[in-house]
Backbone bond lengths (Angstrom), bond angles and torsions (degrees), N, CA, C in turn:
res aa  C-N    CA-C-N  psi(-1)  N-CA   C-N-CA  omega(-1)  CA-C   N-CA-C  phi
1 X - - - 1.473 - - 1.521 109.47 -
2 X 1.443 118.46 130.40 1.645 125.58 161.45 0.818 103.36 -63.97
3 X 1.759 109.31 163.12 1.555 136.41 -173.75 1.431 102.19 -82.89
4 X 1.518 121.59 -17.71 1.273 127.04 175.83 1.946 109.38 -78.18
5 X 1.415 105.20 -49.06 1.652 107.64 166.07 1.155 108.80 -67.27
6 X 1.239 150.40 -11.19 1.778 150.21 171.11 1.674 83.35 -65.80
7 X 1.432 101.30 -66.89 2.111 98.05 -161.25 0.983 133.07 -49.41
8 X 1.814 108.20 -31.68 1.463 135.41 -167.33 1.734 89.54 -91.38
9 X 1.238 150.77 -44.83 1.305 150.52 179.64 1.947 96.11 -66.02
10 X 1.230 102.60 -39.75 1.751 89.99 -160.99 1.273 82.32 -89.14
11 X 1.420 175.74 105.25 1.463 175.33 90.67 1.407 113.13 -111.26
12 X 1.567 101.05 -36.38 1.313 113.57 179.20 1.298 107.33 -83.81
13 X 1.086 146.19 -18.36 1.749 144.18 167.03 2.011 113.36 -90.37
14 X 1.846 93.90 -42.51 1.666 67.73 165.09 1.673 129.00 -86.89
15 X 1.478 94.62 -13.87 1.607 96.11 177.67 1.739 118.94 -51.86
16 X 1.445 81.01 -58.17 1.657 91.51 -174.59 1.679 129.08 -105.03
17 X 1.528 96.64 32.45 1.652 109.20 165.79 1.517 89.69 -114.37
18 X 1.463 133.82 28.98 1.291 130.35 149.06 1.558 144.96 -116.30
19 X 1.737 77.30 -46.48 1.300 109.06 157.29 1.604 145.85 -58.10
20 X 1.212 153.98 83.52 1.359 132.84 -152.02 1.379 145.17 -27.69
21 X 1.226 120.63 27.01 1.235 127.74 -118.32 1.735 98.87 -141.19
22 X 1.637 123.58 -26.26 1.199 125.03 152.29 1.715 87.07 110.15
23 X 1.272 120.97 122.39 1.669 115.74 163.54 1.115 104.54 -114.30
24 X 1.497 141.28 0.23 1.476 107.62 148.49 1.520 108.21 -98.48
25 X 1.088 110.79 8.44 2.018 95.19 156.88 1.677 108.72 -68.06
26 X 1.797 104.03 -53.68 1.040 91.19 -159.67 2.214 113.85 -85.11
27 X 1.138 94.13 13.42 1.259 95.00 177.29 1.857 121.64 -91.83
28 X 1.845 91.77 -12.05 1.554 103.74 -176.15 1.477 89.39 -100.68
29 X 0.859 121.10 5.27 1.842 108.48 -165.48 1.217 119.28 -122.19
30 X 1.290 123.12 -59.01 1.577 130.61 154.25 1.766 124.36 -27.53
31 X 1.250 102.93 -63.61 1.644 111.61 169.43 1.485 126.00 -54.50
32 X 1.494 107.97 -30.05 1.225 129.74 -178.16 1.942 106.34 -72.42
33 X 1.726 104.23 -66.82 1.244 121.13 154.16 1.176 125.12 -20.77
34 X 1.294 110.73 -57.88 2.068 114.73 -161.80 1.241 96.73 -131.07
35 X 1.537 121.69 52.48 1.643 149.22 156.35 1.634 86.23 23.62
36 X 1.548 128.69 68.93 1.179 133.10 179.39 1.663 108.09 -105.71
37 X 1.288 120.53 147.01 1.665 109.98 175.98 1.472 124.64 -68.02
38 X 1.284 101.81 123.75 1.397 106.33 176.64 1.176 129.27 -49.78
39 X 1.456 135.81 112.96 1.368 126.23 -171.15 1.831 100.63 -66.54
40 X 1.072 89.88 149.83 1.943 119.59 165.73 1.699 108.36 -80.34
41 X 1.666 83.42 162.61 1.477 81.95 -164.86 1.691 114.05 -72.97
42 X 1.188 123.91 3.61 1.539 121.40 -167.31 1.784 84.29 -90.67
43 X 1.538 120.33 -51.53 1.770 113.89 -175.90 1.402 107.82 -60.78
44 X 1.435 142.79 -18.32 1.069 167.04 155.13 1.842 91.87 -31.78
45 X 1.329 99.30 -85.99 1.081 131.51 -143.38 1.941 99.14 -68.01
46 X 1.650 106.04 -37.69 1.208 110.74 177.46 1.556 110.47 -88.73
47 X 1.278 158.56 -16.89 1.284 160.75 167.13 1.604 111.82 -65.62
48 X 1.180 109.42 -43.04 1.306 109.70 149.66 1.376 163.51 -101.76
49 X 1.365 95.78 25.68 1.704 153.18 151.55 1.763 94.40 -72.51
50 X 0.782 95.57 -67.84 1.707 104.40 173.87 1.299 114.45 -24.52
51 X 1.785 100.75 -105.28 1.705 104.75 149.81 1.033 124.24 -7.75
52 X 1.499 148.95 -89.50 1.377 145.25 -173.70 1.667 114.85 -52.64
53 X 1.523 118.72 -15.93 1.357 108.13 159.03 0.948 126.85 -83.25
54 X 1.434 115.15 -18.28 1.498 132.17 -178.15 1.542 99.08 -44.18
55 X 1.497 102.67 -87.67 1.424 149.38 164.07 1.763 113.06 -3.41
56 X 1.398 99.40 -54.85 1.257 130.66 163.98 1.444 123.90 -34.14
57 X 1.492 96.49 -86.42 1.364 123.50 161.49 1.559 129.04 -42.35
58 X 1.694 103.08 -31.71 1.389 110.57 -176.44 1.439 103.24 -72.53
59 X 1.025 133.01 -67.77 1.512 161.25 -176.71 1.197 110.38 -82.24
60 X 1.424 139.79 45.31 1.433 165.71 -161.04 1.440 96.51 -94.80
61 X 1.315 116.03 -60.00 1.658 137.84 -179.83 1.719 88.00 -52.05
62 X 1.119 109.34 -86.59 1.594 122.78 -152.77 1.556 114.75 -38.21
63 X 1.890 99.09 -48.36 1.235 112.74 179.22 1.569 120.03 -61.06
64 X 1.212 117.32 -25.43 1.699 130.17 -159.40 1.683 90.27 -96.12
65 X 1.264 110.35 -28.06 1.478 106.60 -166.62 2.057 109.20 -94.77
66 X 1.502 102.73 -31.78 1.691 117.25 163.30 1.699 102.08 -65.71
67 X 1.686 116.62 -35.63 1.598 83.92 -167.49 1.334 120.83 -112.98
68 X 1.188 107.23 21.22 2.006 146.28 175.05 1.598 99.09 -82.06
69 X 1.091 104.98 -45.87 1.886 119.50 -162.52 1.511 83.87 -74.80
70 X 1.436 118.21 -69.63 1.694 117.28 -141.36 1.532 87.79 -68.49
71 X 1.324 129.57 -37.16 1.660 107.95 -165.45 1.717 106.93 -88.09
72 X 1.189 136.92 -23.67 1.166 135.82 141.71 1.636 131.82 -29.50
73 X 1.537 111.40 -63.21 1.297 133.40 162.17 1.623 102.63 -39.24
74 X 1.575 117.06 -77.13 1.490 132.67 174.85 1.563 114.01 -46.23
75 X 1.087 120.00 -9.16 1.397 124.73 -179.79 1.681 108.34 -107.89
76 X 1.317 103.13 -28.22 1.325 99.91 170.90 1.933 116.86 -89.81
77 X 0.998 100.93 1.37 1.674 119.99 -164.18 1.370 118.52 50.11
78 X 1.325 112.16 50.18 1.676 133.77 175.14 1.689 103.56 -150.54
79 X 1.878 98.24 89.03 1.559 104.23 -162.67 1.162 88.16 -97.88
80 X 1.479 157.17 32.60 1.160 157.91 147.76 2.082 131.84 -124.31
81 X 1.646 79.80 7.75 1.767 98.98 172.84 1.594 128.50 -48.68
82 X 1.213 104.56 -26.10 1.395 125.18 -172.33 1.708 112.92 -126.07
83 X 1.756 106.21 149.53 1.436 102.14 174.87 1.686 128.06 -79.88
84 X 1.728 94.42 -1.39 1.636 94.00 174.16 1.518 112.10 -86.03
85 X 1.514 102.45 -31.98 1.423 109.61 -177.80 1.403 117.15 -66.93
86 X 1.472 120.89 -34.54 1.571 127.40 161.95 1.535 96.78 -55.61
87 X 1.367 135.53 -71.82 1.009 137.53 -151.38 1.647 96.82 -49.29
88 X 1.486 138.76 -53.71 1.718 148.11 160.78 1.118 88.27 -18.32
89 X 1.497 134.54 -83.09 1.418 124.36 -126.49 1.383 98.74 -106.65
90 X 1.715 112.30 4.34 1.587 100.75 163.92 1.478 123.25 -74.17
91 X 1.587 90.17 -37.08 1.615 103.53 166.55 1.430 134.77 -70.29
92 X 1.491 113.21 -18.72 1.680 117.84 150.12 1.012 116.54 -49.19
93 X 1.670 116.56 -67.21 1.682 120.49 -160.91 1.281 100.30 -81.27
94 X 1.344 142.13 -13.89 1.243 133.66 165.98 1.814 120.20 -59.47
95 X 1.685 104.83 -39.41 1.294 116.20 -177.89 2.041 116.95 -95.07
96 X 1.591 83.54 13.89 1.567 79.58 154.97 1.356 133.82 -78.12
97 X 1.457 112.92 -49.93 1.577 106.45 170.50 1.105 139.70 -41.88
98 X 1.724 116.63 -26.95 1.556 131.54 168.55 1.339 116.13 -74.08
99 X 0.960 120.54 -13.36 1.293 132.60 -164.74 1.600 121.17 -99.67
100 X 1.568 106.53 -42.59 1.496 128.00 -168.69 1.937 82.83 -78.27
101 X 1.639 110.57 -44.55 1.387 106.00 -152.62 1.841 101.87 -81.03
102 X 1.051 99.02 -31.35 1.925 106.09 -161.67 1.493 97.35 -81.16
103 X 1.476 123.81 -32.34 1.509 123.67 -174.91 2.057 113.54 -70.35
104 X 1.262 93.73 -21.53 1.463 83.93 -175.75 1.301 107.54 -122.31
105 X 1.504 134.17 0.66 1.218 129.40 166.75 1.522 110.06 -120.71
106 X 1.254 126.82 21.48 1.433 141.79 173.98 1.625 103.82 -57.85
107 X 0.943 133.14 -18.45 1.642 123.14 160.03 1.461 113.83 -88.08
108 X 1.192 131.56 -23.75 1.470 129.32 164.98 1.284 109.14 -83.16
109 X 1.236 127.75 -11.62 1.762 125.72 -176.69 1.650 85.15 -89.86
110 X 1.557 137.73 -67.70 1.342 139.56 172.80 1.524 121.26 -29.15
111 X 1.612 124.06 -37.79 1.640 129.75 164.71 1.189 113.20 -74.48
112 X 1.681 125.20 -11.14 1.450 124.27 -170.34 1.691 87.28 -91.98
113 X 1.306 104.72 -40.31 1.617 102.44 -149.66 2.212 103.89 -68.86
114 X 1.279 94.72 -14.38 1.647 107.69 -174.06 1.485 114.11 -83.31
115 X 1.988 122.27 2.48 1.330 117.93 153.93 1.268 115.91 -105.33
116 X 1.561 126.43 112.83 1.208 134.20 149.93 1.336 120.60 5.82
117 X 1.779 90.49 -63.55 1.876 113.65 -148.41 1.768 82.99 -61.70
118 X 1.850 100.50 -59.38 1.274 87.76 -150.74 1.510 110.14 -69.94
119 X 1.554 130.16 8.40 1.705 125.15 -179.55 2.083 92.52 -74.72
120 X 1.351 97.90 -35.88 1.349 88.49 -175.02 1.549 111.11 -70.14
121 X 0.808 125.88 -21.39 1.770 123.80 176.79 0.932 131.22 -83.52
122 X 1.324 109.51 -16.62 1.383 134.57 165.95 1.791 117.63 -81.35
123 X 1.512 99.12 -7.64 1.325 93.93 -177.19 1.880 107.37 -95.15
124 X 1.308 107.17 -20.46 0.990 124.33 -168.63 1.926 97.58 -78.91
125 X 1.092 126.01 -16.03 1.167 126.58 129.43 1.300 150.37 -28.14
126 X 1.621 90.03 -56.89 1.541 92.80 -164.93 1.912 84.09 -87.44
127 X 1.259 121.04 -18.70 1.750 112.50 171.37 1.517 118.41 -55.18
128 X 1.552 111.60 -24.68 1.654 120.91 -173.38 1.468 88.53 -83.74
129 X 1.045 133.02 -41.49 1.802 141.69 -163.25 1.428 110.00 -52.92
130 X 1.700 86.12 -58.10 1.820 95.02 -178.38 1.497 107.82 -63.92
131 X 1.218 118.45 -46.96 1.598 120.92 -166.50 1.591 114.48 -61.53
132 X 1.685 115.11 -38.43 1.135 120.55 -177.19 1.546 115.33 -78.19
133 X 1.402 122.02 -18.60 1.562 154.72 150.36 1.580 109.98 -57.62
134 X 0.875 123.03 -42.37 1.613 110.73 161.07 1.564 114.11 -78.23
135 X 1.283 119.27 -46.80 1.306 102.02 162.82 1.144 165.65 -79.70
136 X 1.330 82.59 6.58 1.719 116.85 162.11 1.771 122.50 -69.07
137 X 1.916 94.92 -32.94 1.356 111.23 -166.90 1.825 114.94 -39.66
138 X 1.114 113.74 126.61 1.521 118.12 -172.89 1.387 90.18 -127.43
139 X 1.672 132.59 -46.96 1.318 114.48 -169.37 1.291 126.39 62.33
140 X 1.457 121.81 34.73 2.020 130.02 173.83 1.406 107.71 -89.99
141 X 1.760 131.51 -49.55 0.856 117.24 -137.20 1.548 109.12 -126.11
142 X 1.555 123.86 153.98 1.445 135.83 172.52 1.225 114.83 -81.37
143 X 1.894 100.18 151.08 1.904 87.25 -176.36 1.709 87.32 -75.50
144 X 1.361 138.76 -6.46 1.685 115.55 154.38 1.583 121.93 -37.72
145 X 1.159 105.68 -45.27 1.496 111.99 -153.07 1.818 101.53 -100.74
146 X 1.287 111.27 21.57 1.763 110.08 -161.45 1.829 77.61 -87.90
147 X 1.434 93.66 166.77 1.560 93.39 176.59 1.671 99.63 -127.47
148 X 1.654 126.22 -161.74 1.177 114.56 -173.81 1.434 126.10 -84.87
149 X 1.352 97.72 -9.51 1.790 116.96 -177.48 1.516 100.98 -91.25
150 X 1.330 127.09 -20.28 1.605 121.61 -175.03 1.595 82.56 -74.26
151 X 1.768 135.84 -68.66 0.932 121.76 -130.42 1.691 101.22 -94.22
152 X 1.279 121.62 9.32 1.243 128.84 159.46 1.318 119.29 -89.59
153 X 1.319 123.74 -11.61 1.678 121.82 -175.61 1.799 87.40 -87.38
154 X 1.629 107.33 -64.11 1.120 118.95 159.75 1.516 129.43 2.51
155 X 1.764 116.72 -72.13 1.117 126.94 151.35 1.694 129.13 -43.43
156 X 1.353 113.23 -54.21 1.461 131.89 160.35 2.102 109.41 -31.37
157 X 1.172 121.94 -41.64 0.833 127.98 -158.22 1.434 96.98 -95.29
158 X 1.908 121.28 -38.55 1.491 112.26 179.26 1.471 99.12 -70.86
159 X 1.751 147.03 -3.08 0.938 99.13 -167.63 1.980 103.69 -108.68
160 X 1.116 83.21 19.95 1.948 95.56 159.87 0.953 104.13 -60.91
161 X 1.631 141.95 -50.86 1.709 136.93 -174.27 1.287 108.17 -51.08
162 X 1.211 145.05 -7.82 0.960 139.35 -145.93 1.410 105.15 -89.19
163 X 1.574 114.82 -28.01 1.051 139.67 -169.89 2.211 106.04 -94.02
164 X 1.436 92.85 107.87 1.652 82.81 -163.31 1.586 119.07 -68.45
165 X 1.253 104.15 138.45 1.512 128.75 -174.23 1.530 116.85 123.53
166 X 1.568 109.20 -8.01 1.138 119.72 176.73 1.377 127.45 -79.51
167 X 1.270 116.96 127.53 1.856 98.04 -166.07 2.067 99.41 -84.13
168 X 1.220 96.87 133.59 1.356 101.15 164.30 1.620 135.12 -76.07
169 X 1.154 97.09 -18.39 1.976 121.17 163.61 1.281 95.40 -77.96
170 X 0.988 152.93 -26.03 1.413 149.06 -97.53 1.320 90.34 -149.29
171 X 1.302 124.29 -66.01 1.357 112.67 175.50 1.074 123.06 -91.75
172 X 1.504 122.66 7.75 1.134 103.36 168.44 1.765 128.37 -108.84
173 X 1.244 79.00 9.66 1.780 95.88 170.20 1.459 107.27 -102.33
174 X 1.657 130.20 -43.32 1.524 74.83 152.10 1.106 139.36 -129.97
175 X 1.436 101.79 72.79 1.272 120.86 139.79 1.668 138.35 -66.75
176 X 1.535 90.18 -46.95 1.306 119.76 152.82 1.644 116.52 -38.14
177 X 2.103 104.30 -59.57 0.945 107.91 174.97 1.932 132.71 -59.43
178 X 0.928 86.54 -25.43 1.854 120.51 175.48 1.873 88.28 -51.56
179 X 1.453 127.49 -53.61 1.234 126.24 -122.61 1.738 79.30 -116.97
180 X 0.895 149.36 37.35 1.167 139.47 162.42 2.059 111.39 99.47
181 X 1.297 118.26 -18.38 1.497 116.39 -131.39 1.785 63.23 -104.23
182 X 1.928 82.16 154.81 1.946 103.54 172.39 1.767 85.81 -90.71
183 X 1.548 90.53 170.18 1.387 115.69 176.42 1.069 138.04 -45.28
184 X 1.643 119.31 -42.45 1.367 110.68 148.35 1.251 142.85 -123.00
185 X 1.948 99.14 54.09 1.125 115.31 154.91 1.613 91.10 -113.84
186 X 0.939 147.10 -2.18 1.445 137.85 143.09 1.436 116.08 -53.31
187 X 1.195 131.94 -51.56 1.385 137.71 -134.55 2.194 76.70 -101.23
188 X 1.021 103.56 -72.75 1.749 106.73 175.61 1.403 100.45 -18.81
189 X 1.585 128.41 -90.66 1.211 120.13 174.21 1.415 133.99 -53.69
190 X 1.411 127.23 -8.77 1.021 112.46 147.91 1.379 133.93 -68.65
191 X 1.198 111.61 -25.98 1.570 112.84 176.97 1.815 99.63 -73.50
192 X 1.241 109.99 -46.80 1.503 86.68 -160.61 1.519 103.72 -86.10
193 X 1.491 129.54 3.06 1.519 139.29 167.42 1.888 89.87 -64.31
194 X 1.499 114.18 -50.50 1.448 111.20 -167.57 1.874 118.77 -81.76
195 X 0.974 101.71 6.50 1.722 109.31 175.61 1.418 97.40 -85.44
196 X 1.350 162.08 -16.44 1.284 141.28 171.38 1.945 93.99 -89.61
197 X 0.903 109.74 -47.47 2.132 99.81 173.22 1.366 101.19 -73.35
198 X 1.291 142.60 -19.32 1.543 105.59 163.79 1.261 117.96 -109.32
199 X 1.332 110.45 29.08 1.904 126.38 149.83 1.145 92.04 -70.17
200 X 1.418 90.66 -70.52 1.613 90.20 -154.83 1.375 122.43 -48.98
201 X 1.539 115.72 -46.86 1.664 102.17 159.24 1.006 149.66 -74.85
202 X 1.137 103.71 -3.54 1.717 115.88 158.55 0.943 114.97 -78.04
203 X 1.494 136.18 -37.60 0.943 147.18 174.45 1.860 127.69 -44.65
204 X 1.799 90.37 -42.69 1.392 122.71 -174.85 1.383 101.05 -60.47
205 X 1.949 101.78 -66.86 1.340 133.72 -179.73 1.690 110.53 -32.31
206 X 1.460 108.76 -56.30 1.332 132.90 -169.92 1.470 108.47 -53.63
207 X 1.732 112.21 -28.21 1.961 116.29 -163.64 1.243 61.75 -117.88
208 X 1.529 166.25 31.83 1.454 140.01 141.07 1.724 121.06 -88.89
209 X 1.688 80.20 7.59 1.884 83.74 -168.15 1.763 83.61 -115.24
210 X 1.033 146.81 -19.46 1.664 142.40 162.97 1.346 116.93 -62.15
211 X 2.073 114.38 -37.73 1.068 105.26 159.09 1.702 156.64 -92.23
212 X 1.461 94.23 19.43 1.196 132.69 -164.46 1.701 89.50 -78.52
213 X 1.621 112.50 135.99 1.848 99.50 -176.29 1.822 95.76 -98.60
214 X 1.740 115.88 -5.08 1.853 92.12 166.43 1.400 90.93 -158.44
215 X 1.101 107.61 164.96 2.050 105.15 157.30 1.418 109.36 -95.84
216 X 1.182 114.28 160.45 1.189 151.91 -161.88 1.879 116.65 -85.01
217 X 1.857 89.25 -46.45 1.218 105.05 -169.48 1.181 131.01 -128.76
218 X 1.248 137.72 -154.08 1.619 115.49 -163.03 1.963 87.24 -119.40
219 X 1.265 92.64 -173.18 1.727 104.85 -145.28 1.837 83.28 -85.64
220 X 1.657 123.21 -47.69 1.111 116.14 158.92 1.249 144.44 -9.76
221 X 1.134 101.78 -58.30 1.774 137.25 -149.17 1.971 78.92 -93.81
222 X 1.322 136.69 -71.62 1.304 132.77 165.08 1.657 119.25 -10.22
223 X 1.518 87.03 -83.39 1.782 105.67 -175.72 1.496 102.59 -38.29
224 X 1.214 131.57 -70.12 1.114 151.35 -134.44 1.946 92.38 -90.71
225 X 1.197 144.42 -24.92 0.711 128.43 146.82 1.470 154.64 -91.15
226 X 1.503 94.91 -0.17 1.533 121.20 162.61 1.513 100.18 -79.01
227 X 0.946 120.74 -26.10 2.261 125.03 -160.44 1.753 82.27 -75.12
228 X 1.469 96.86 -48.75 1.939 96.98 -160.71 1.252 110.53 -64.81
229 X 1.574 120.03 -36.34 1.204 118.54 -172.59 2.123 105.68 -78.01
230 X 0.940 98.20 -39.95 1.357 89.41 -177.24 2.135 116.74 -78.12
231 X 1.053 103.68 -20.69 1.455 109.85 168.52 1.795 122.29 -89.30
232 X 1.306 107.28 -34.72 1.903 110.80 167.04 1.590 96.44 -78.94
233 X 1.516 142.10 -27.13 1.074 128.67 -175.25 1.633 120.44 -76.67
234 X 1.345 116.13 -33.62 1.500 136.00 171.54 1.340 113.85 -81.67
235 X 1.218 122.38 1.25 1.565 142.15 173.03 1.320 87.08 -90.74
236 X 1.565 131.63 -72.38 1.081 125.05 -139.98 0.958 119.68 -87.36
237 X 1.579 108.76 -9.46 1.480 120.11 157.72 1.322 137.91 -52.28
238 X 1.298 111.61 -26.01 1.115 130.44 -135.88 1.759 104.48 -123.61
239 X 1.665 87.45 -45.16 1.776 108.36 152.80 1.288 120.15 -47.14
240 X 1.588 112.20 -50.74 1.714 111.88 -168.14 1.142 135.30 -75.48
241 X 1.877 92.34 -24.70 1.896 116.43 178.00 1.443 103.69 -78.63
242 X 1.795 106.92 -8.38 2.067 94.20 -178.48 1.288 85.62 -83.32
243 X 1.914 117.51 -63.91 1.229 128.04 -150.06 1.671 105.97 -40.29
244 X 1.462 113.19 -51.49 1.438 105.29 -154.31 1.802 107.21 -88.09
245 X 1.670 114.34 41.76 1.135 99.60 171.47 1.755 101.42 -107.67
246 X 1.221 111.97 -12.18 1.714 120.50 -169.43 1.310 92.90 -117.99
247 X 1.504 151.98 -2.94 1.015 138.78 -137.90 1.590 125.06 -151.47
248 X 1.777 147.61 79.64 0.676 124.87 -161.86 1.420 127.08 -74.16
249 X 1.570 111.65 -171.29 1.794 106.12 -166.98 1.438 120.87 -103.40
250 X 1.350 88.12 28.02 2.155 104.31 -178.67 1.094 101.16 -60.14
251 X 1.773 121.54 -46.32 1.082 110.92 -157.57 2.160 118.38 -63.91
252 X 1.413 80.96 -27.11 1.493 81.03 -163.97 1.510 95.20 -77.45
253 X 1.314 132.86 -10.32 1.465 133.25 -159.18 1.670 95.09 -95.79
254 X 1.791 125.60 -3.39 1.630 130.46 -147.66 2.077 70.41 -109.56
255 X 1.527 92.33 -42.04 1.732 88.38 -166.48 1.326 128.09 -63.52
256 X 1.378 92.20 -46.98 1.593 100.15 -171.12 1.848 107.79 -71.12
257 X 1.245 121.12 -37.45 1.290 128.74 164.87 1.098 117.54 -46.36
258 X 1.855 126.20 -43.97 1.309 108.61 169.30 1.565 134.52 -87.62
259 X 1.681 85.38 -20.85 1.550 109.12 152.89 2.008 114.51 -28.19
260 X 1.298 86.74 -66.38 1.363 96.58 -176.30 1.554 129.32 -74.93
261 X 1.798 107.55 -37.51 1.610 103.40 147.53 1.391 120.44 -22.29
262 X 1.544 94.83 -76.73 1.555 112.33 -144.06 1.696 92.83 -56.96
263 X 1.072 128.53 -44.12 1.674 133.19 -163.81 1.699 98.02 -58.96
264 X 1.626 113.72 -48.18 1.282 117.73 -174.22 1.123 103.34 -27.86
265 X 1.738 96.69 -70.75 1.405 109.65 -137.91 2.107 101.98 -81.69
266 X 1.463 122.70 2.06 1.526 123.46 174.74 1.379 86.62 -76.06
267 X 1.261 113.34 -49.42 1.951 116.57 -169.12 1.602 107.91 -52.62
268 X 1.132 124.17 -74.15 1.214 117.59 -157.72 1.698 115.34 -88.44
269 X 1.740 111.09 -7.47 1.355 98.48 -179.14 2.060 88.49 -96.67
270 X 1.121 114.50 -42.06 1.577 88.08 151.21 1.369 169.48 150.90
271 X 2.091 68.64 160.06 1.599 98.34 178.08 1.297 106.73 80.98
């Protein structure tokens, strides 16, 4: 692999593990597309190392201030006294559904994720997602005012990503949107609803590079694509919480749809 396919692989995981837009669609599809080398499981494993520092780093404030509250709160035996400490345990019970569902059928989510065709059909999904997510938009409510059934339907909706081509930002904003919340108080809680699933897969990713028996590639080609993924990903973070205050999510629902056309139709006309 070039140092140029390291950049284009690490841009492509932080871009679009933020963006609505699905990064394991576009991580099964692109490479496939532009006969690019498949990363190994250690570049695997470091790009999305990336991502979760991104993520990290972005919400540094939020996180220090949610997990200050809950052990304070828990120390006082009033684990819901405060709005950061609600905000903690919204994001637990929110990240149950991904969890109960991805832990025991995680080898049938892994055989889904190994057809192309179907990452592309699945994206054409997450295009109905966004569209039906704008028209849901009501814009009433604070993640103060979310209750335990918003952030459980909420959850319900991240664990559609599971299925590749599906954006995981993507559904869970509007889901969000489903639940009363404007756009970027959707998109806010979706990111920090999605920091315990992209622990966890980074996390996964991270013991997927120990069990790997060699690498593939040079130490270069590594660095340089962990840097991309964690610097285009904290960009795009940062991009989406401006974009989606003036801005609805058609556009990304115009992309990924043709995204997914156009792939169809290279696939099956051919061959």
């Amino acid at each position: 692999m070039s140092i140029i396919e390291a950049i284009i692989i690490g841009i492509i995981q932080g871009a679009t593990e933020f963006l609505p837009i699905s990064s394991s669609g576009h991580l099964v599809l692109l490479p496939e597309l532009f006969r690019m080398t498949n990363p190994d499981l250690t570049l695997i494993g470091l790009v999305h190392a990336g991502t979760l520092l991104a993520v990290l780093i972005y919400f540094r404030q939020d996180l220090w201030e949610i997990v200050t509250a809950v052990l304070r709160d828990l120390s006082q035996h009033q684990p819901l006294a405060s709005k950061e400490a609600k905000l903690g345990w919204l994001i637990v019970v929110g990240s149950i559904p991904v969890a109960l569902i991805a832990l025991p059928f995680a080898d049938f989510f892994e055989e889904v994720f190994s057809s192309p065709r179907a990452a592309a059909a699945f994206l054409l999904l997450t295009a109905v997602l966004l569209v039906l997510g704008e028209r849901a938009l009501s814009g009433r409510k604070t993640i103060a005012e979310m209750t335990w059934t918003d952030t459980l339907i909420i959850g319900l909706f991240q664990t559609i990503a599971l299925f590749p081509g599906v954006s995981r930002s993507g559904s869970t904003i509007v889901g969000g949107l489903s639940r009363g919340l404007d756009r970027p108080t959707a998109a806010r809680f979706s990111f920090l609803l999605g920091i315990p699933a992209i622990l966890g897969a980074g996390l996964q990713a991270i013991l997927a590079i120990f069990t790997a028996t060699s690498t593939e590639f040079s130490t270069a080609v590594y660095i340089v694509a962990f840097l991309a993924a964690a610097l285009s990903g904290y960009a795009c973070i940062h991009w989406l919480l401006t974009w989606v205050k003036n801005h609805t999510l058609y556009g990304f629902a115009i992309y990924v749809a043709l995204f997914s056309i156009v792939f169809l139709l290279i696939s099956f006309l051919g061959g």
